[in-house]
N, C-alpha and C positions, 0 to 999 in steps of 0.2 A: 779042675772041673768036677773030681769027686765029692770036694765039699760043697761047691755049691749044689750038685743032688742032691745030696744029702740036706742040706739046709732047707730044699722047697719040698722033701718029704716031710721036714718036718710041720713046714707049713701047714701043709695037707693035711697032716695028722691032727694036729692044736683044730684048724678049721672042722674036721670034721665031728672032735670033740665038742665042741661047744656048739654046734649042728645037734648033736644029741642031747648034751646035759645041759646048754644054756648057761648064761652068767649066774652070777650068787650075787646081790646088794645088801651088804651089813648096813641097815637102818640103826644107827646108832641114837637110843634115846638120849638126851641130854637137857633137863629140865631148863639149866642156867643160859644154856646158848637159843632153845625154846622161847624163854623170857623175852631175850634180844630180839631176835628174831619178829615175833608178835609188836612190836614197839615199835623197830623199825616198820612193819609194815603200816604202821599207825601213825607212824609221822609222813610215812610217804603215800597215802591216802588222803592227810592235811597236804600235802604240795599239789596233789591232784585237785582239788578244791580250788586252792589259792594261786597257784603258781609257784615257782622256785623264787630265785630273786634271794633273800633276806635267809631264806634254808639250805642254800649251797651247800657251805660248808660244814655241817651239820649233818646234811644226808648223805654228803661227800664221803665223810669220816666214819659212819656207819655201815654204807657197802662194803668200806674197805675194812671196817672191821668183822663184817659178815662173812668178808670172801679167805680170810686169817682163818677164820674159825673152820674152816674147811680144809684150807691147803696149808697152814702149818699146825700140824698137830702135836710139838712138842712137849714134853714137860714145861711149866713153867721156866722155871729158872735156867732154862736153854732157849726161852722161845720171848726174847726180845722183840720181835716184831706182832706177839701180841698183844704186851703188854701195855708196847708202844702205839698201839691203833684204839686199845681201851680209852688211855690216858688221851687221845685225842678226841673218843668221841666225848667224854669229859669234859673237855677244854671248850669244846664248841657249843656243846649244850651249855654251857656254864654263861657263855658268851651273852645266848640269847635271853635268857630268865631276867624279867624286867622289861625285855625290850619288845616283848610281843604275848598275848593274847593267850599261851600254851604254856602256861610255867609247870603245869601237873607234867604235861608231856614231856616236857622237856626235863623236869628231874626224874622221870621216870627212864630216862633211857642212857642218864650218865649213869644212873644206881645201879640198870640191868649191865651196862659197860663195866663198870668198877666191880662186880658180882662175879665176873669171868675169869678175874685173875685172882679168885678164891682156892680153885684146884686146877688140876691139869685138866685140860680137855683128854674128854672120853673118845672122841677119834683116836687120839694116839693111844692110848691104855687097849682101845680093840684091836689095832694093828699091831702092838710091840708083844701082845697074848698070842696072836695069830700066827705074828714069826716067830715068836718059839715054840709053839707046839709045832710047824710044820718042819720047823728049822733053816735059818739063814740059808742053808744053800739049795732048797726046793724053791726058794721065792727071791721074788724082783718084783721092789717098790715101783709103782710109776708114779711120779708127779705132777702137776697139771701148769709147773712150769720152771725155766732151769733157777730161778727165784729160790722156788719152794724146793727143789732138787738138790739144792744146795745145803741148805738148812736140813732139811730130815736127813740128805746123807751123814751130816755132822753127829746129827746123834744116837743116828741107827749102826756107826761105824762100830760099834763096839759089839757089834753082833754078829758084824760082817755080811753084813745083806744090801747087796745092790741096788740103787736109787737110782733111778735114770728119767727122763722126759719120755715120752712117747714116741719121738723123731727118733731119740735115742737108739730106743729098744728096736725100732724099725731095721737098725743099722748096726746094731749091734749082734754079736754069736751067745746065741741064749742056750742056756743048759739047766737051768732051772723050769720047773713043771705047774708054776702058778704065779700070777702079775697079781699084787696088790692096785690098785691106780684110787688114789688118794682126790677124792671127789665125786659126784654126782655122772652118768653120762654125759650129760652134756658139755661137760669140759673137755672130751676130748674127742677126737675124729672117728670117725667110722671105724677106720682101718682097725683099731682097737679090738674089734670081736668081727668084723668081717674078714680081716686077714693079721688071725692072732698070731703072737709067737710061741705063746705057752699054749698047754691041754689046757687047761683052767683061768678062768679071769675072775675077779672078785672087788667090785666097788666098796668105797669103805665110804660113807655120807651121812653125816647127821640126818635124824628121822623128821626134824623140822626142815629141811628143804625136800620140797612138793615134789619135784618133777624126777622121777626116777625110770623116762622113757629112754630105753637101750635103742639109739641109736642105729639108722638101716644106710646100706648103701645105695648111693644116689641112682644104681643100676637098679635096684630092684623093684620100682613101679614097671622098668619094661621087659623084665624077664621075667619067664613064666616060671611057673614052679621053683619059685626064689626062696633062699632059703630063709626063714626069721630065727632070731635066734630069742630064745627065749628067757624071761629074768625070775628067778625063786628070790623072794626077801627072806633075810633072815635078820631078825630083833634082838638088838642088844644093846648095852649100855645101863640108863637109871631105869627103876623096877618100871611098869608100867601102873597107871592108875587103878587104885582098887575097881571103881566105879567108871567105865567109861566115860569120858567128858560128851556133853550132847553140843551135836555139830552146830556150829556158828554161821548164818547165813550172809554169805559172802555175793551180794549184787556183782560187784567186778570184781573178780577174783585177779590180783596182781603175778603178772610172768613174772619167773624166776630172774630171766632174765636181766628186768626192770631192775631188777636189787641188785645185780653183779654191780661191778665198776663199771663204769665207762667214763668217755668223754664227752662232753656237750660242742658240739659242732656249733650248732645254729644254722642259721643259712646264707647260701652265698649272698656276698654285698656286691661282688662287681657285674652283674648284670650279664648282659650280654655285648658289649658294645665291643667295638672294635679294639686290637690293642696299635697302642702306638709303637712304631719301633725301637723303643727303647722297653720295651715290656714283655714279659709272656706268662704264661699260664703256670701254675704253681699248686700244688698241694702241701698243706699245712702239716709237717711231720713233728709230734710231740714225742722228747727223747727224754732219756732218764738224767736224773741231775737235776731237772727244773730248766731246760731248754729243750729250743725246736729251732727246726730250719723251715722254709720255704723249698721243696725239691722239683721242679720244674719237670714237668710232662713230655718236655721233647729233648731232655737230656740223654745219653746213651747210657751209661755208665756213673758211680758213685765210686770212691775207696773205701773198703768195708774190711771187719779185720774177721775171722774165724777163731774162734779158740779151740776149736774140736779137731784141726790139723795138727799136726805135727810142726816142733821149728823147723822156721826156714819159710813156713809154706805158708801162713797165716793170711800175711796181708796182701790182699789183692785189689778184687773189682767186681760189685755186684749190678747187673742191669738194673736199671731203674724200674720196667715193671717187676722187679726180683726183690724189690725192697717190701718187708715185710713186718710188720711186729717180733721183736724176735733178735730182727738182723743189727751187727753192730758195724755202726759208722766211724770212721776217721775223719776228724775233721780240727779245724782250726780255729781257736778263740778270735773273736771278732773279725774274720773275714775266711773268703773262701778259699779254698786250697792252691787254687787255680791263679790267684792272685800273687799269692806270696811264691809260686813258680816262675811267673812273670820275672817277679822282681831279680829273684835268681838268676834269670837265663840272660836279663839284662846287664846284670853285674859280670857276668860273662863275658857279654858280646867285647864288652869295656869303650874304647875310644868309638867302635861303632855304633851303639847304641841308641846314641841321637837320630843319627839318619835312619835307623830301623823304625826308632817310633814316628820318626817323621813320617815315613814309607807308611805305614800301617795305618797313621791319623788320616793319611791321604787317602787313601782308595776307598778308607772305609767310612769316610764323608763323603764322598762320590755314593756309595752305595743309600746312604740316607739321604742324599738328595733326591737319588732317585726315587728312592720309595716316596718320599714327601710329594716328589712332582706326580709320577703317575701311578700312585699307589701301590699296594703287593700283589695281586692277582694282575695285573697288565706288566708290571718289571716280570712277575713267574713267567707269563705267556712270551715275553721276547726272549727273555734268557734260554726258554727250551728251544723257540725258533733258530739259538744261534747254536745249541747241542750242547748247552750249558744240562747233563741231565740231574744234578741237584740243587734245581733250579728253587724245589721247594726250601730250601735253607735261607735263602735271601737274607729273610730279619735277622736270621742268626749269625749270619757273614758281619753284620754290620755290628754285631756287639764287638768290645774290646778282648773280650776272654776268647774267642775266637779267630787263632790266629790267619785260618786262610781255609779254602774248600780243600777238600782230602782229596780230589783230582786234580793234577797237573791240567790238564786239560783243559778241568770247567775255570781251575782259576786264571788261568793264557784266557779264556774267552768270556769271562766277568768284567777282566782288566781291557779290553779289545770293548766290551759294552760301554765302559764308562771313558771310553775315549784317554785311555791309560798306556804306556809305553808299559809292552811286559817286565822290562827292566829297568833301573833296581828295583822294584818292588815284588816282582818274583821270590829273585834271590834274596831278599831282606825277612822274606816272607819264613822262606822254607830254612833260613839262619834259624831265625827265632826258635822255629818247629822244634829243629835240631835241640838246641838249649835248653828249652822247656821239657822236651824228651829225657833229657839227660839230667834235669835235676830233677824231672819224675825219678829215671831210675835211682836214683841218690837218695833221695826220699824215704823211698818203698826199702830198699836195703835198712837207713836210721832206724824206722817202723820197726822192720824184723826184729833188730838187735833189742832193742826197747821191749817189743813183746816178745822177747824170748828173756828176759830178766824180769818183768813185769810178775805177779801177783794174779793168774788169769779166774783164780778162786774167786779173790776177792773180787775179780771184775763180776763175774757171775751173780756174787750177792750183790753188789750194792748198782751195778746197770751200767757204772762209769767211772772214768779213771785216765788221769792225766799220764800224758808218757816222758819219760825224764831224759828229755834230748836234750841237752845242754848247746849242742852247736847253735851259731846265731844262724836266723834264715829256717831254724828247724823248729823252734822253740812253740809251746801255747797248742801244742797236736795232743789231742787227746779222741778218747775213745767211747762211745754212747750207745746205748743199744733202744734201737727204737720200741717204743711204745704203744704209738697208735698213728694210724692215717684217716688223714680227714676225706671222707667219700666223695667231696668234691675239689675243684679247684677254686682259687682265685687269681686275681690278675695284678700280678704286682712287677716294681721294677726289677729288670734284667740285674743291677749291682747286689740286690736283694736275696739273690737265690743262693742256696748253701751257705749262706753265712748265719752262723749260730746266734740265737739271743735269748734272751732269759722271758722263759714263759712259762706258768705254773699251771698250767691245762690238765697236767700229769701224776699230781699230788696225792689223788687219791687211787692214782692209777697200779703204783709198784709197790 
């Protein structure tokens, strides 16, 4: 009990410092990243014009090399993942020269690319000056993701100064009196300087991105006398211009935003129409590696692994509205988890097997007839009439990955609706259950052992990472950390859902 007092004193204290002194933003000049910068906005002024289509991968390769230039600020010859997003935007401009209308432009922005990995980036040369005049143990990096967290701790470790994400620092015991956070406001949440953990916060942001508004919490449009906390620039970096440049008049001034990464969604194709029972709603999840699943909206539950427990404790279960950019998934090459359980539990049952799937194809043809003859809203409305009360699961009873209703009861008076003797199919029902429960727990144990031998660094740098189950039945499980969700659904089949496939939505993403 005493430390945690103590902990929300400290709170207090960090909040009410920067209530007085406000954040610091080091506007780092950087002429070469400047270049970039300008160019991209100059090709993505031409996509405004024209459309995307033909620029994809082009502009693709440039965010991601714009968003580099900010979150990893290595030396060179440490920082592989810039030199690696140059040499792409490179490759892609290179692509297009000949094939279209912009050849100036387009050698003009592999040359500002190929220009970048002339010297170090000046972000890291202000930050690696910063922590040692303050010294490694008055300061703690933040990062703007466990990506880039990874990388600067590699080669801030020799100085001994803590690197952590923002979630991190949330949750972690902080004893140091000043946060670095390595990016612009905007990259990370409020909670940042509305409910700081150090006295001191200090942005570190190249002086060519625009938007250096500190962030308020979502509370303070309705609280009165709220407090704002206020931002001093401080300029550093290439000398500044003898002669100030005269301002360029910018008609539609481009969000920051715009320029981050992201994905292209588009819009939904499946309309509105009804689904068939063999179908349901789905949101498109782009995961690291160059694959995505379909994760279905009326799922409960996902297997999802944590690296930030402790062994033993890792893998578990995350709710599907818990699924987040960030989170990493467990899942299986070419089909769903759920499937290759089945198979398990069947190999189990042994000589009875047969009759169980019989049992199971039976009732749950009965249940698609039903819906076929008098649709899903009149089968809901009888089923509650008979005190069936998850009645609303219906389509979902009738999929094969669903071995039975999680009520005794409602499934006695499902099997009573469709004119079913409760036995054998009860008990063939709740066999199954059993099995599939038990090569869950079997599962989840292999997982542990796997991620307790596993590499969870390298999972962090590279997003994903196969688990070396050698047992048959086990094998093809591997581990991804999501990327991005698509803000809407579509409607696709029930066999479709959680099973992985290769989709590069994400390329420009990590």
């Amino acid at each position: 009990m005493t430390s945690r007092i103590v902990g929300l004193d400290q709170r207090y204290a960090a909040a009410a410092s920067l209530a007085r002194h406000g954040v610091e933003i080091i506007a780092v000049r950087d002429d070469l990243g400047a270049r970039f910068d300008s160019v991209t906005r100059d090709l993505f002024r031409l996509i405004q014009r024209d459309g995307p289509g033909v620029w994809d991968d082009v502009v693709g390769a440039a965010k991601a090399l714009r968003w580099r230039l900010i979150t990893y600020p290595m030396p060179l010859e440490r920082n592989s993942q810039l030199t690696a997003a140059a040499s792409e935007v490179a490759r892609q401009a290179h692509r297009l020269v000949g094939a279209v209308d912009e050849d100036a432009l387009l050698r003009e922005i592999a040359d500002a690319a190929a220009a970048l990995c002339s010297r170090d980036p000046l972000v890291g040369s202000v930050l690696f000056e910063s922590l040692t005049e303050v010294g490694a143990d008055s300061a703690i990096v933040v990062a703007a993701s466990s990506q880039s967290r990874e990388a600067v701790g590699e080669w801030l470790g020799s100085l001994g100064a803590r690197v952590l994400t923002l979630g991190e620092l949330e949750r972690a015991e902080v004893t140091e009196d000043i946060a670095y956070l390595l990016g612009p406001p905007q990259f990370f949440k409020s909670a940042a300087v509305t409910a700081p953990r150090t006295l001191e916060v200090t942005y570190i942001v190249p002086a060519w991105f625009g938007d250096r508004t500190v962030p308020r919490s979502p509370l303070t449009q309705y609280a009165e006398g709220s407090i704002q906390v206020a931002a001093r620039v401080v300029m550093a970096g290439d000398a500044a211009p003898a002669a100030p440049q005269p301002a360029v008049a910018d008609d539609e001034p481009i969000p920051e935003e715009d320029l981050l990464p992201q994905p292209v969604w588009g819009s939904r194709l499946s309309g509105d129409r009804a689904l068939l029972t063999d179908e349901l709603e789905a949101r498109k999840v782009l995961l690291s590696g160059g694959r995505a699943i379909w994760l279905d909206d009326d799922g409960e539950r996902i297997r999802s692994l944590d690296p930030t427990q402790p062994p033993g404790e890792r893998v578990g279960y995350s709710a599907v509205p818990a699924v987040v950019p960030g989170t990493y998934l467990l899942l299986r090459e070419g089909e769903a988890e759920r499937e290759s359980l089945h198979v398990r539990a069947y190999a189990r049952i042994g000589p009875s097997a047969a009759a169980v799937q019989a049992s199971q194809a039976s009732w749950k043809s009965g249940v698609t007839e039903r819906l076929r003859a008098r649709g899903v809203r009149d089968s809901e409305r009888s089923l509650r009439a008979l005190g069936v009360r998850a009645a609303g699961q219906i389509r979902a009873w009738a999929s094969p990955h669903v071995i039975r209703p999680q009520s005794d009861s409602d499934f006695e008076r499902l099997l009573e609706w469709l004119a079913l003797p409760v036995q054998p199919h009860f008990g063939h029902a709740s066999l199954l259950r059993h099995e599939v429960h038990r090569a869950t727990r079997e599962l989840r144990d292999r997982l542990e052992a796997a991620a307790d031998v596993a590499d969870l660094h390298e999972l962090e740098r590279s997003g994903h990472m196969t688990l070396d189950i050698a047992e048959s039945g086990f094998r093809g499980m591997f581990v991804t950390r999501v990327v991005a969700i698509a803000p809407f659904s579509e409607v696709v089949a029930r066999h479709d859902a959680r099973v992985p496939f290769a989709d590069d939505g994400a390329q420009w993403l990590e």
